[in-house]
MDAnalysis code that builds the backbone (N, CA, C; Angstrom):
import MDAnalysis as mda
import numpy as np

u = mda.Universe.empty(402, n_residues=134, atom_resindex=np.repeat(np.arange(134), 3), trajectory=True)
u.add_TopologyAttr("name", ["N", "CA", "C"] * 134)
u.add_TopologyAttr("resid", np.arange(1, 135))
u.add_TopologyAttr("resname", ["UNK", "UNK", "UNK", "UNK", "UNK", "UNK", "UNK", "UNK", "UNK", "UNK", "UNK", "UNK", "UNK", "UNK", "UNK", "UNK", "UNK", "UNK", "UNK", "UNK", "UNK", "UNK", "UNK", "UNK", "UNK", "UNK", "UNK", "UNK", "UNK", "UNK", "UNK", "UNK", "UNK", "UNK", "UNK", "UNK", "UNK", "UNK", "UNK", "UNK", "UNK", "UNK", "UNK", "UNK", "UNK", "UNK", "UNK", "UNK", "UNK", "UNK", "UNK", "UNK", "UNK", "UNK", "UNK", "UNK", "UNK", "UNK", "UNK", "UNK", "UNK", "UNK", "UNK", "UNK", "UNK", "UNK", "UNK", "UNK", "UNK", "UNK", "UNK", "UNK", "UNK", "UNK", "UNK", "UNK", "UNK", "UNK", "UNK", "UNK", "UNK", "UNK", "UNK", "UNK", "UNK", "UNK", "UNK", "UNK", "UNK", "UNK", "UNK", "UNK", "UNK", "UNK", "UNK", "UNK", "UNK", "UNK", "UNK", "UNK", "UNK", "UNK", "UNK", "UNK", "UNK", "UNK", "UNK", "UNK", "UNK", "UNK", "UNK", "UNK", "UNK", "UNK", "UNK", "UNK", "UNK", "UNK", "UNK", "UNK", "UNK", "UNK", "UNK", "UNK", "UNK", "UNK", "UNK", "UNK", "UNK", "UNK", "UNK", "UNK", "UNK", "UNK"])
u.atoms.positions = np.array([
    [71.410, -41.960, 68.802],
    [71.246, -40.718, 68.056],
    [72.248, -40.703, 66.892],
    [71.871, -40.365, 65.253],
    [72.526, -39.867, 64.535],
    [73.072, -41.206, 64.267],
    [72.429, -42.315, 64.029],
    [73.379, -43.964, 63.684],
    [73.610, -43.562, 61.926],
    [74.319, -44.642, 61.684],
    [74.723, -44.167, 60.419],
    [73.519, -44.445, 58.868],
    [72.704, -45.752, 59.883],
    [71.531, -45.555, 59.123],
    [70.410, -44.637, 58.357],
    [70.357, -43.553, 59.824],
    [69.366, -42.463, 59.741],
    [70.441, -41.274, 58.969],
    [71.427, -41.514, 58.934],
    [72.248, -39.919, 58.731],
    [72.329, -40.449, 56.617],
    [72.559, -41.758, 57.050],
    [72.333, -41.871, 55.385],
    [71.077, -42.160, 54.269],
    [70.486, -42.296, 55.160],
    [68.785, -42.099, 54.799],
    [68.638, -40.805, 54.541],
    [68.382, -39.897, 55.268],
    [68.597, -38.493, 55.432],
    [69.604, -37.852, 53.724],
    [70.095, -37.994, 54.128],
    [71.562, -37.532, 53.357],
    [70.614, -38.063, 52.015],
    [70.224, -39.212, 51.346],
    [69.307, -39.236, 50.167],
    [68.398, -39.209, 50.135],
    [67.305, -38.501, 50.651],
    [66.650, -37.105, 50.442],
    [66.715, -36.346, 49.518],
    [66.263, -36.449, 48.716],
    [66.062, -35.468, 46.996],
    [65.559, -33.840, 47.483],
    [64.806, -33.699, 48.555],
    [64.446, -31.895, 48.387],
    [64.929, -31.546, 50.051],
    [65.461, -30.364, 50.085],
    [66.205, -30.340, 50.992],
    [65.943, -28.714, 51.133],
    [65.003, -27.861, 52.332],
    [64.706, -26.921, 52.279],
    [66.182, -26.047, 53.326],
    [66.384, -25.313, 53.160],
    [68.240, -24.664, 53.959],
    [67.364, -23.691, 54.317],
    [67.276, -23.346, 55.894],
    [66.753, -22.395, 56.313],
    [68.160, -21.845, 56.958],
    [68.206, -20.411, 56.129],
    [69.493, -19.428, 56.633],
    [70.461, -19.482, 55.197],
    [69.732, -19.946, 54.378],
    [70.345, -20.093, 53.113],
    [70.394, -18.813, 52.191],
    [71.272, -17.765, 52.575],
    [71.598, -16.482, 51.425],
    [72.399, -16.798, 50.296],
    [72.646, -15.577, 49.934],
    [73.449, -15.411, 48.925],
    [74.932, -14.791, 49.126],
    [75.602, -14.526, 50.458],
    [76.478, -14.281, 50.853],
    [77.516, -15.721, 50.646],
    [78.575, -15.975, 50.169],
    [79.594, -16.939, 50.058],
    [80.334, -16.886, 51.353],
    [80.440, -16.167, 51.971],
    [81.274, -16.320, 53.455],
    [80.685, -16.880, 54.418],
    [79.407, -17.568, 53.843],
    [78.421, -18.578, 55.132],
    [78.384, -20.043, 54.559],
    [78.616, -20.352, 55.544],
    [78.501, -21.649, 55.458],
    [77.190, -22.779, 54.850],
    [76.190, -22.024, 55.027],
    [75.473, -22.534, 54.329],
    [74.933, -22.744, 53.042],
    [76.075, -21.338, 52.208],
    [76.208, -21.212, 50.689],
    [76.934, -22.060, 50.415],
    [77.831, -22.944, 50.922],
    [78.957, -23.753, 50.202],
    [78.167, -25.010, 50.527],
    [77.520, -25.622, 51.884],
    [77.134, -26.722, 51.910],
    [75.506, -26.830, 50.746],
    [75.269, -25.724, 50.380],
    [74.165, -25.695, 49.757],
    [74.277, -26.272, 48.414],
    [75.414, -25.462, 48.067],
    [75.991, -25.857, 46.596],
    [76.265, -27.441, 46.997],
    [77.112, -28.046, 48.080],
    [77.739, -29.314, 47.927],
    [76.189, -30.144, 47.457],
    [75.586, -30.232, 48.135],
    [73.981, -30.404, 48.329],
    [73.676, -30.461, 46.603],
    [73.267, -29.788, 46.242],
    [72.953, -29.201, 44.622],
    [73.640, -30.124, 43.771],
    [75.276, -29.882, 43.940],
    [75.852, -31.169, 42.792],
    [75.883, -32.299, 43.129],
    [75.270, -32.683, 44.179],
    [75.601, -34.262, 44.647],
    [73.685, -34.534, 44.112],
    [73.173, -33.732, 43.901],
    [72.283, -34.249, 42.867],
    [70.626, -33.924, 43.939],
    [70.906, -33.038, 44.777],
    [69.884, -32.385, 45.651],
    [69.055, -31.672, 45.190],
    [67.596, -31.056, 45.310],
    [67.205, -29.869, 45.181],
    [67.358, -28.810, 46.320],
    [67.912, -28.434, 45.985],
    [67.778, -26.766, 47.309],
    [66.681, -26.588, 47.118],
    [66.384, -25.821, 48.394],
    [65.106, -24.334, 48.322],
    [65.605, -23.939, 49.710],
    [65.992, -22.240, 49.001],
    [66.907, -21.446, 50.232],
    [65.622, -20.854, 50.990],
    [65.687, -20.483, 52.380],
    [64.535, -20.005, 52.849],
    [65.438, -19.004, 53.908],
    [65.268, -18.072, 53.554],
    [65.678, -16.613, 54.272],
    [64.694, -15.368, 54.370],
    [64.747, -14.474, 55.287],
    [64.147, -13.125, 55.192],
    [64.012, -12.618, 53.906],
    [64.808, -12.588, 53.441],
    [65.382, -11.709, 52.219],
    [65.180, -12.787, 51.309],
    [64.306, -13.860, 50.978],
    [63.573, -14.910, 49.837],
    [64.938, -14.474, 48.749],
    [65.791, -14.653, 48.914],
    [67.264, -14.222, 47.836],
    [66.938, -15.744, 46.818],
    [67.329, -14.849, 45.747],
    [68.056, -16.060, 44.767],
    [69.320, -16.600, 44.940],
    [69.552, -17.897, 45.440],
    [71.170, -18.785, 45.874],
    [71.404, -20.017, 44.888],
    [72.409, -19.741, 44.028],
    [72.470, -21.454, 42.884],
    [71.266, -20.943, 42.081],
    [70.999, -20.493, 41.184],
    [70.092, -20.405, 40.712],
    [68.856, -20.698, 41.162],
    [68.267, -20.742, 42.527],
    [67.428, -21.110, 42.994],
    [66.327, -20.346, 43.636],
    [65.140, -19.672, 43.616],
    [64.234, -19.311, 44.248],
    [64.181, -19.372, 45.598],
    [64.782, -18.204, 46.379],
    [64.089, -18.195, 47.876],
    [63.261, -17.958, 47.862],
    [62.685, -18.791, 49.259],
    [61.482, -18.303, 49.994],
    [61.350, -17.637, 51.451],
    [60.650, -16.940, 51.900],
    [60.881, -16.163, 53.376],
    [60.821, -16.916, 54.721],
    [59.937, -18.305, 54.285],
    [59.694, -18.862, 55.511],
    [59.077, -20.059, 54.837],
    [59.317, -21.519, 55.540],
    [59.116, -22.511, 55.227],
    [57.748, -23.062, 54.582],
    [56.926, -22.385, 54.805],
    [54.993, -22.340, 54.975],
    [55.285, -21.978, 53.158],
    [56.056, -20.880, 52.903],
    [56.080, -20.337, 51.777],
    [56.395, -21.096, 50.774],
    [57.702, -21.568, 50.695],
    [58.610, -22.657, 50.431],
    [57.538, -23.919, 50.180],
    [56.791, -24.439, 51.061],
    [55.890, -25.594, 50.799],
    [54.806, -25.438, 49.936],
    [54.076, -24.502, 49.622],
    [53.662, -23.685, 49.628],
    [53.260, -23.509, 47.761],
    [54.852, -23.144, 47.461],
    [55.364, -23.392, 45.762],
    [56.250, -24.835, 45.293],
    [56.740, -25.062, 46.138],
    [57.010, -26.050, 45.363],
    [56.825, -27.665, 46.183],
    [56.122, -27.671, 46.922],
    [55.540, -28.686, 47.561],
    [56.428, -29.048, 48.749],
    [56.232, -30.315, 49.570],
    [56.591, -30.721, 51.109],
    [58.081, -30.873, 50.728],
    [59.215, -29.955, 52.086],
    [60.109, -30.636, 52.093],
    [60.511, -32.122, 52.495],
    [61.939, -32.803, 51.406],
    [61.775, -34.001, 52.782],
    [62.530, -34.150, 53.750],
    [63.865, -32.991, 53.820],
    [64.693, -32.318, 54.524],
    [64.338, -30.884, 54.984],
    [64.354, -30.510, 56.335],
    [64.825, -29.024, 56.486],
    [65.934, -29.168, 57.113],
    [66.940, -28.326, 56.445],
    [68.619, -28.192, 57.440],
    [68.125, -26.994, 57.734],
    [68.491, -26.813, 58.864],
    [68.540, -25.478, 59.915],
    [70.044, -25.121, 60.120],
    [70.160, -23.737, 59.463],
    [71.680, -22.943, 59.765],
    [70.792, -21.616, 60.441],
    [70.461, -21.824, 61.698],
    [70.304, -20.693, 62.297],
    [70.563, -20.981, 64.054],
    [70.411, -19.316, 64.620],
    [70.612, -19.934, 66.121],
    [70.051, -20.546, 66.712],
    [70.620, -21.239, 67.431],
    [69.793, -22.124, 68.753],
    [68.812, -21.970, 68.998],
    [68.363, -20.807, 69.370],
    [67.216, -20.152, 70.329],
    [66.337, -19.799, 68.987],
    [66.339, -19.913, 67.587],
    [65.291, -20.080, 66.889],
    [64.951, -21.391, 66.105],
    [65.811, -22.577, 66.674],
    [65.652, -24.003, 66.333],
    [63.822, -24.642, 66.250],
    [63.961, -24.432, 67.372],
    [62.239, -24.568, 67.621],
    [61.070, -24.148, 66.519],
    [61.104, -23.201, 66.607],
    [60.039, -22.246, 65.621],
    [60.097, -23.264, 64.349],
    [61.668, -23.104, 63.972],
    [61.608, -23.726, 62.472],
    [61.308, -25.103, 62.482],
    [61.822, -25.977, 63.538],
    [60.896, -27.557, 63.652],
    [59.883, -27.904, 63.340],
    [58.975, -26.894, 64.346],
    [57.400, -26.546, 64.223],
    [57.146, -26.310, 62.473],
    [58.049, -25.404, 61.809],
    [57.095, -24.960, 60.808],
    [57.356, -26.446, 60.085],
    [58.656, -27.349, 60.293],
    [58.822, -28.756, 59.233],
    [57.699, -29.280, 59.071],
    [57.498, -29.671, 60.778],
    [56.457, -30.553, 60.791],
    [55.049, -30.039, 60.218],
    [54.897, -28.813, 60.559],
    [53.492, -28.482, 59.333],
    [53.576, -28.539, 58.166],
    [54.594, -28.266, 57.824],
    [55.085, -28.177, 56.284],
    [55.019, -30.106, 55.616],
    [54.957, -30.730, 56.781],
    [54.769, -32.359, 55.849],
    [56.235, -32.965, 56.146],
    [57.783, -32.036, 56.442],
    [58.796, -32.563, 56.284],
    [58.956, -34.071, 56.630],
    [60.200, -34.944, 56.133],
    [60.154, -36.203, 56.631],
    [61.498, -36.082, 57.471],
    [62.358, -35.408, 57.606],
    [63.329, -34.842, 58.577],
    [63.881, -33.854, 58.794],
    [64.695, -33.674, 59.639],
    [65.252, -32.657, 60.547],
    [67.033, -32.105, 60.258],
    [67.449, -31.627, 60.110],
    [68.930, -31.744, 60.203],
    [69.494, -30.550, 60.727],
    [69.892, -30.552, 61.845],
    [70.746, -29.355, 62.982],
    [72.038, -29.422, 62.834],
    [72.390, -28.701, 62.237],
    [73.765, -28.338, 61.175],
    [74.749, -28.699, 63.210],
    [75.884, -28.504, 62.729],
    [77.225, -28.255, 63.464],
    [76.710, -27.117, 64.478],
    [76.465, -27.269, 65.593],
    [76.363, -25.828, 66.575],
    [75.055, -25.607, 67.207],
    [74.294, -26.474, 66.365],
    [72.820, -25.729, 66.369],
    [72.253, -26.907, 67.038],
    [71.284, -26.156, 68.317],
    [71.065, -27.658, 69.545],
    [69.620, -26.971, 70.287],
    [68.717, -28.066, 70.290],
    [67.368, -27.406, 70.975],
    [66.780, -28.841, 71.718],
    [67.179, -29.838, 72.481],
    [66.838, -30.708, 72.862],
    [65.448, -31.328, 72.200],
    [64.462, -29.915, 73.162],
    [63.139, -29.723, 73.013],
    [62.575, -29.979, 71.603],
    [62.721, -29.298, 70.749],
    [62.789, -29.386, 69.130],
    [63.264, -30.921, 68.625],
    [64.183, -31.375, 69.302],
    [64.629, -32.896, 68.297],
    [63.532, -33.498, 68.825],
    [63.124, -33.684, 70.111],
    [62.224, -34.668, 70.728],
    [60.868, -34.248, 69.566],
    [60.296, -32.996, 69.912],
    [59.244, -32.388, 69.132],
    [58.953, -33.447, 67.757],
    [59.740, -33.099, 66.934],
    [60.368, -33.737, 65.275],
    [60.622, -35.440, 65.594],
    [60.696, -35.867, 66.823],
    [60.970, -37.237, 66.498],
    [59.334, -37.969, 66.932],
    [58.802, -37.062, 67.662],
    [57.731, -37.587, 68.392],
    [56.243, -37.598, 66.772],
    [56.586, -36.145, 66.175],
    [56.170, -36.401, 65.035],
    [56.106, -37.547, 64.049],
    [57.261, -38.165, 64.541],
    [57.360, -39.072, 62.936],
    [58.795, -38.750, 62.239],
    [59.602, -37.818, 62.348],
    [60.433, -37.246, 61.600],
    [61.676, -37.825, 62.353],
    [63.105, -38.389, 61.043],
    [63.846, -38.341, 61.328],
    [64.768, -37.094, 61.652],
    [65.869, -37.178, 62.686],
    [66.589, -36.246, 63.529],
    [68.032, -36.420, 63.098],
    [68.568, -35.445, 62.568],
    [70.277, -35.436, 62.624],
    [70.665, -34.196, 63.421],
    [71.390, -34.442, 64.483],
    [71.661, -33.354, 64.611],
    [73.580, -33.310, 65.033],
    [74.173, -31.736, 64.626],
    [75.429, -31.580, 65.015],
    [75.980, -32.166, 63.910],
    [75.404, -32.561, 63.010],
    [76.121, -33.092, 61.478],
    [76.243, -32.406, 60.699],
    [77.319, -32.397, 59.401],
    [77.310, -31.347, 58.446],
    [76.675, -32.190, 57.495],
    [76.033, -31.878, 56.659],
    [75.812, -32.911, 55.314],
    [76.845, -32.616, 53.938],
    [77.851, -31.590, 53.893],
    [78.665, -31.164, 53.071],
    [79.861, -32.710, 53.867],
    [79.972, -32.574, 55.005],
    [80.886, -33.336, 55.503],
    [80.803, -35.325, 55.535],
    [79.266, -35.125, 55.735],
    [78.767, -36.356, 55.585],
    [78.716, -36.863, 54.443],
    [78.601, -35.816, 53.374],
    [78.495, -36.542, 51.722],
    [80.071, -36.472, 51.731],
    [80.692, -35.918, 51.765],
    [82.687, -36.314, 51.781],
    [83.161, -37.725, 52.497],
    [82.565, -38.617, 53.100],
    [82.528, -39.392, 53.668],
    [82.459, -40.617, 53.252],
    [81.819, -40.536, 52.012],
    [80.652, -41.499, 51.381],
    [81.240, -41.766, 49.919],
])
């Protein structure tokens, strides 16, 4: 799990959908979003609240997100555990080509789901931390 092959495969990935991605700066997923962005990423924030983050167009839900601006090839998930699943499900409809379960965020069920698909799996990785690495 998580060899350094797949985490750097992953990691260059040009579209990168951040589900839990606001506009609040005291989350963590606003700063790894930005790291994301200047290391030469596209965001697309996907929250309730479809907020504008980085100059960027939210969307409410991943379906949406695919939707306008075509298949992610990343979804990072910054949300809880117990809604890991749901958002897997929507990757894999959505076309995604992987998975990424931020620091915290753990659904067994869901990685198997996403790998059985076809989709690469990171999980418990930061990608702000992983591009510092590199």
């Amino acid at each position: 799990m998580n060899s350094p092959d797949v985490v750097a495969s992953v990691l260059a990935m040009p579209t990168w959908f951040v589900v839990g991605l606001g506009d609040n700066p005291q989350r963590d997923a606003y700063w790894v979003a930005k790291i994301l962005k200047d290391a030469g990423r596209r965001i697309v924030p996907v929250y309730p609240r479809a907020q504008t983050v980085h100059g960027k167009i939210g969307y409410r839900s991943i379906a949406e997100a695919a939707d306008a601006v075509g298949p992610p090839d990343v979804v990072d998930l910054f949300v809880n555990s117990r809604r890991a699943g749901e958002f897997v499900d929507d990757a894999i409809d959505a076309g995604a080509a992987a998975v990424w379960f931020q620091l915290g965020v753990h659904d067994a069920a869901a990685e198997d789901r996403a790998r059985d698909a076809g989709l690469l799996v990171v999980t418990d990785r930061c990608p702000k931390i992983e591009l510092a690495r590199r």
